[in-house]
N, C-alpha and C positions, 0 to 999 in steps of 0.2 A: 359227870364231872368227877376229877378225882378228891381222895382223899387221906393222904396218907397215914394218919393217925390213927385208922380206921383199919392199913392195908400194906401194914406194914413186912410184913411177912409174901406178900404179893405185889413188891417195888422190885425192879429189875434195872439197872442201868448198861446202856454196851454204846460203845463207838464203834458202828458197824463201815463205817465210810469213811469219806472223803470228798470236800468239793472245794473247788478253785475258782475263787473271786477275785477277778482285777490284780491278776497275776501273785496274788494270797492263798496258800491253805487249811480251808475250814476242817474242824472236824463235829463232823455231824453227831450227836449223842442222841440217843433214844430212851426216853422216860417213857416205864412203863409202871404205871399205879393201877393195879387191878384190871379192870379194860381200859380204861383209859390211856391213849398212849400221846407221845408230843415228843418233839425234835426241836434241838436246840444248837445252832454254831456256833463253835469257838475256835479263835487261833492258839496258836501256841501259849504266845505273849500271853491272853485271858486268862487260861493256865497257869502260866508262873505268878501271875499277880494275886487268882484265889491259893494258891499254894504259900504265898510270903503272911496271908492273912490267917490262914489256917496253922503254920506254923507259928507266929508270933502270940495267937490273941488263941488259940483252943488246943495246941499241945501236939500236932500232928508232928510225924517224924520228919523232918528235912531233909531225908536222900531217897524217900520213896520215889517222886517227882522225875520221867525220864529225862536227860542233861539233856541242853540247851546244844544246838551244833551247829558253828558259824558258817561251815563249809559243807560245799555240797549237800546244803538241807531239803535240796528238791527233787533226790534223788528219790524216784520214786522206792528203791528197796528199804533206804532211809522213813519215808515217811510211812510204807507200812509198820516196820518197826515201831515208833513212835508210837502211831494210830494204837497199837497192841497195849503200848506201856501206859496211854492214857487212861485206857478204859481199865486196864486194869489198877489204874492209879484211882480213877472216879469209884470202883468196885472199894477199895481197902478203906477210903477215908470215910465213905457211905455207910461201911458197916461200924467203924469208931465213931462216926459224929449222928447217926440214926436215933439215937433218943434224946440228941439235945438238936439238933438242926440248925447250927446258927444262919442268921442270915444272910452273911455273905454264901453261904452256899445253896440256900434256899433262890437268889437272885442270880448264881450264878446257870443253876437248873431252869430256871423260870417254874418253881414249884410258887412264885406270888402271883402267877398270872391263871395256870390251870389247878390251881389244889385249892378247895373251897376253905379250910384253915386259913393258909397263907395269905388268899387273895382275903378276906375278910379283917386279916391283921392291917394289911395295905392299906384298906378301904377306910378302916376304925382310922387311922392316923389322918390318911388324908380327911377324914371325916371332922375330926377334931379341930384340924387347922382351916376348914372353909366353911364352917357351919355357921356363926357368927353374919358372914360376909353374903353366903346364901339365903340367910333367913333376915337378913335387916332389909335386901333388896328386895326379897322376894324374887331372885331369880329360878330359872326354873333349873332343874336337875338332872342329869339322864341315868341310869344303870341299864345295864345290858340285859338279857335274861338270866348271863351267868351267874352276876352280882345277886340277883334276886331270887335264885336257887340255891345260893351261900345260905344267906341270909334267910330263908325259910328251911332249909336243913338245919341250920342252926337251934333255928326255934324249936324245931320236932325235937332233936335227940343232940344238948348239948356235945363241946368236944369233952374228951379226957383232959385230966391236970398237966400239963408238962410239964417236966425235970428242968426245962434251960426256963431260966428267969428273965432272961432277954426276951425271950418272945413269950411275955405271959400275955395271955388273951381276955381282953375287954371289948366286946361287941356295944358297951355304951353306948358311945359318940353319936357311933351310925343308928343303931334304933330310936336314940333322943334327935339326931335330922332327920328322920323320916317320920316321928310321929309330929313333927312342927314344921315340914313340910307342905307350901300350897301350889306346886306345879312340881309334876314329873312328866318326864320323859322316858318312856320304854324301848330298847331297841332291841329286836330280833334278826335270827335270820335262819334261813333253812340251808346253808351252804356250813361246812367246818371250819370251825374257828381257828384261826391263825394256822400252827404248823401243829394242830392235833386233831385227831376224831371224835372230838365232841362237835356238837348239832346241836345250837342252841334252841331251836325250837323245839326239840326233845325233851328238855329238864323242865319238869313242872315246878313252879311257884305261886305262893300266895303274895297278897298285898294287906294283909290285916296290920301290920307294922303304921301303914300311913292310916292317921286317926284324924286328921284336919285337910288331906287334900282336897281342893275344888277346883285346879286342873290336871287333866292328866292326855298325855300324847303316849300314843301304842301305833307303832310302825315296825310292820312285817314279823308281827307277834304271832305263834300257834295261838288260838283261845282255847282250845283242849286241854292248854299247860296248865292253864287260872285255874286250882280249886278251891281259891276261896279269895271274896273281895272285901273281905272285910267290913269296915265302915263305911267304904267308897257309896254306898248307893242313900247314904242319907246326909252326906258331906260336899259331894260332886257337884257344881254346876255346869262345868267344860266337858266332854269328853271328844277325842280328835280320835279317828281309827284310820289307819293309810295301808294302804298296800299289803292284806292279808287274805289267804283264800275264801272266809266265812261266805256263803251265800243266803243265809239269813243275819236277819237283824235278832233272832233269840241267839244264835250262835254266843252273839255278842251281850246283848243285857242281862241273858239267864246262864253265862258260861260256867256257872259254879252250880247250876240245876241240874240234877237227873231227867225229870221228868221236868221237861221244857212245853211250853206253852200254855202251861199252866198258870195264869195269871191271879195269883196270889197277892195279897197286901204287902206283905213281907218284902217282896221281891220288886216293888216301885222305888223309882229312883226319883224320891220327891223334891231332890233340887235341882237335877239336871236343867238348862236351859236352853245350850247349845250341843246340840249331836252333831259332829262331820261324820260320814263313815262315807268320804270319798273315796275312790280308786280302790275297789275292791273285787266282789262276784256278787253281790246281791241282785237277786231274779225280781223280788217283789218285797211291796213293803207291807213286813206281817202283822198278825195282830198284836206281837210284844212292844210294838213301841207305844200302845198305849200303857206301857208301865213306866214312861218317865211322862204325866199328865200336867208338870206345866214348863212342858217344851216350846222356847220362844222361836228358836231357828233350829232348822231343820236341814242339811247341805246332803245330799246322797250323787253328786258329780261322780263322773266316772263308772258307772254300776251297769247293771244287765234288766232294769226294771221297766216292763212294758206298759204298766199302770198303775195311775192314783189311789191309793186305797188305804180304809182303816184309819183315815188321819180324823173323821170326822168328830170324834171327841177330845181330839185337841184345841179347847177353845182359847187358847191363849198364843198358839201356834201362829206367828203373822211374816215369818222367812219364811221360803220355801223354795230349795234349790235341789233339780233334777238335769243338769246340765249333762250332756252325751249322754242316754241313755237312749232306750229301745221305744220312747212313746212313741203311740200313731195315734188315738183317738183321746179327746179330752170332754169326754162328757159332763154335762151338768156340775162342772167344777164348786159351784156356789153350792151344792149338798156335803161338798168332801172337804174341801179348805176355804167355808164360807167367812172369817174375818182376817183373811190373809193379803198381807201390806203389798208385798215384794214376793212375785215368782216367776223363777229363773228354769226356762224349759229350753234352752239354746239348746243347738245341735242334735235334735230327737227328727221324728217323723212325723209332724204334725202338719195338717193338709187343709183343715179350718180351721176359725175361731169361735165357732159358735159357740163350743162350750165353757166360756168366757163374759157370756153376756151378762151374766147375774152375780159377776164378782163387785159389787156396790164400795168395798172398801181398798178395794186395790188401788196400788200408787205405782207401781214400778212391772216393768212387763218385757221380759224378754224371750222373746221367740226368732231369736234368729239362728240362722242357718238348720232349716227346717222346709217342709217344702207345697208351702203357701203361694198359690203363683196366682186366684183372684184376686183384682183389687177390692171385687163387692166383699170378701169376708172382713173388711177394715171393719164391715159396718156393726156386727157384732160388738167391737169394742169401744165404736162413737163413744157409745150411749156412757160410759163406765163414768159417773160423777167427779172423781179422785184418781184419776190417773193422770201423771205426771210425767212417765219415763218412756218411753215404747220404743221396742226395738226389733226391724226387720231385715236387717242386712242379710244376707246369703240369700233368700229366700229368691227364687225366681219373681215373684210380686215389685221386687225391688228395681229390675229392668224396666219397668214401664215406665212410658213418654212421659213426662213429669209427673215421677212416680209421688213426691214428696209433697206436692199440691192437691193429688188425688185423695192420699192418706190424709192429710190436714183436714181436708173439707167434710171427711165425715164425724171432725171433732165439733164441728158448727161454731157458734160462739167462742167455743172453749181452746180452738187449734192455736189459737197465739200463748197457750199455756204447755201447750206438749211440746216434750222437748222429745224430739224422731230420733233416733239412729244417734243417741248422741249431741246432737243438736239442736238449739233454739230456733225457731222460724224466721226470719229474714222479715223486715216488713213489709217489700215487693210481695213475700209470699202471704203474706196475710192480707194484702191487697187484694192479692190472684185468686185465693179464699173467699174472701167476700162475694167477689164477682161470680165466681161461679155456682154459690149459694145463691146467688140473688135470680140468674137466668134457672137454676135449678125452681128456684121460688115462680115464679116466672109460668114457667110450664104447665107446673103445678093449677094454672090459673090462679094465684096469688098476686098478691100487690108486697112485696118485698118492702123493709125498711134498714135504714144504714143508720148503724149505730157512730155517734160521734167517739 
């Protein structure tokens, strides 16, 4: 990210082009702050209008500016000429107005959008004017990565004083809404930011500014950038992670660690209570997530994880969602998430229930589209005292001759309490139920009885 106060001596401006919009001539300008570079278009008119502000309000000369020409302006000899006279019009005012910067020419460059200065001036104002409004609602907040690269540049090595008193620099606002802050929102990306070559997942920032967050959304964040979280891991109860390449879960809760896996006291996230880290690359689930230990729900959707693991000393853990993943075998489940409410294993590869049987507090079960095609494995999950929800849809099991009566009867007594697929039982089907428990009873050599 650029910064001009910093680089000023290695600021370049040129109007190397030309480009025609909707029968308009732009002319393309290229700011170059250090590496940093970024293009910016203007027409003419834009031109004459920073030129009347420059003149009137900071003393620039009024005939530097090339004349305006009614006729024949689209002559292309014409508008190379021009194109010449601008940049050298942007060069002469750049070097008179360089140690005061007003802002109409700072806006006119877009030095508010890529220069960590500028955007942070922006930011303090808008900061000042929504801070109130954001923090009575408690709505939540987003910054970019850029913002939060300002914003920790800042912190490391203040700016210098500036000469122009119009843009004197107070970073307040914004660090008083971010330390009174309770939802953020983080947004990255690995593609170049607008019409420059910055990569915002390249600019590393901290989060120690936020002293009161307990939620926070990070979507297509690098976590390599985080070198430090500040408060977050004794404040946090939310944290959402969407769409980043991390294939561990330390990537993510020790991203400020050197030496990761190292499960230290220090490094527990003792309020955390919902983790999402959907739509991601995680393989497996490591041993770092027992550093947030009183984790209530658990959401890992979308991921590359082929097995249950590690969660056994989360005893407070009662969600549990692995939705699209790579499961196939679910062993003795009740050793791993034995007081778990609700788990959500749709769209995996799971071919029994067996390891299901000795879930005693489950309530809610979904296995579908998964590729179950006995009806004998229902019987694994008869027995489950507190289940409530079940769900088998996709599953080839789900084709069979009145598949939802078979399913029911191995709930026995209790099948007018499961609701299948979504659905409550019909009372025909709890009739169909009974009957078929009773010729089942029946067989058995039993003498069957019908409950009124």
């Amino acid at each position: 990210m650029a910064c001009f106060w910093f680089n000023q001596n290695e600021t370049k401006l040129e109007v190397p082009s030309t480009e025609e919009v909707a029968n308009v001539t732009f002319y393309k300008i290229q700011v170059q702050v250090g590496d940093v570079k970024w293009v910016v278009l203007h027409r003419y008119s834009e031109f004459n209008d920073l030129h009347y502000h420059l003149v009137v309000d900071h003393g620039v000369s009024k005939d530097i500016l090339p004349s305006k020409k009614v006729i024949r302006n689209k002559c292309p000899q014409f508008i190379e000429r021009r194109r010449k006279g601008l940049e050298e019009y942007l060069q002469k005012i750049f070097i008179f107005l360089k140690r005061t910067m007003p802002k109409v020419l700072v806006d006119f460059l877009n030095f508010n959008i890529y220069d960590s200065f500028f955007l942070l001036q922006d930011l303090s104002t808008n900061c000042f004017l929504e801070a109130d409004f954001v923090l009575s609602t408690n709505k939540q907040y987003s910054f970019n990565t850029l913002k939060l690269y300002a914003i920790s540049q800042f912190l490391k090595k203040p700016y210098p004083i500036v000469d122009n008193t119009e843009i004197r620099f107070d970073l307040s606002p914004v660090l008083d809404l971010c330390s009174q802050l309770h939802a953020l929102n983080i947004q990255g990306s690995s593609s170049v930011f607008l019409n420059s070559n910055i990569i915002l997942n390249k600019l590393p920032f901290e989060l120690s500014a936020y002293k009161n967050l307990s939620v926070l959304y990070i979507k297509n964040v690098s976590f390599d950038m985080i070198f430090s979280l500040g408060n977050l891991r004794n404040t946090l109860t939310q944290l959402f992670v969407d769409n980043t390449n991390t294939t561990s879960i330390s990537q993510i809760l020790q991203c400020d660690v050197i030496h990761k896996y190292n499960l230290e006291g220090s490094q527990k996230w003792r309020a955390l209570e919902i983790l999402d880290l959907s739509n991601n690359n995680l393989i497996e689930i490591d041993a770092t997530i027992n550093l947030a230990p009183n984790l209530k729900k658990l959401i890992l959707n979308d991921n590359k994880i082929s097995t249950i693991s590690n969660l056994s000393s989360l005893s407070n853990l009662s969600y549990l969602s692995l939705s699209n993943n790579l499961i196939t075998i679910c062993n003795d489940l009740h050793t791993k998430v034995g007081n778990i409410l609700t788990l959500n294993l749709s769209q995996n590869n799971i071919v029994t229930c067996k390891g299901f049987c000795k879930l005693y507090s489950l309530e809610n079960l979904d296995l579908s589209s998964n590729k179950i095609m006995e009806i004998d494995e229902i019987k694994y999950v008869g027995g489950l005292p507190c289940l409530e929800n079940f769900i088998l849809t996709g599953n080839n099991v789900a084709t069979t001759v009145d598949y939802r009566i078979k399913v029911l009867e191995f709930f026995g007594e209790r099948a007018k309490y499961i609701c299948l697929d979504n659905e409550r039982p019909s009372q025909a089907e709890i009739d169909k139920v009974s009957v078929l428990r009773a010729l089942r009873i029946v067989k058995e050599g039993k003498t069957p009885t019908f409950n009124k």
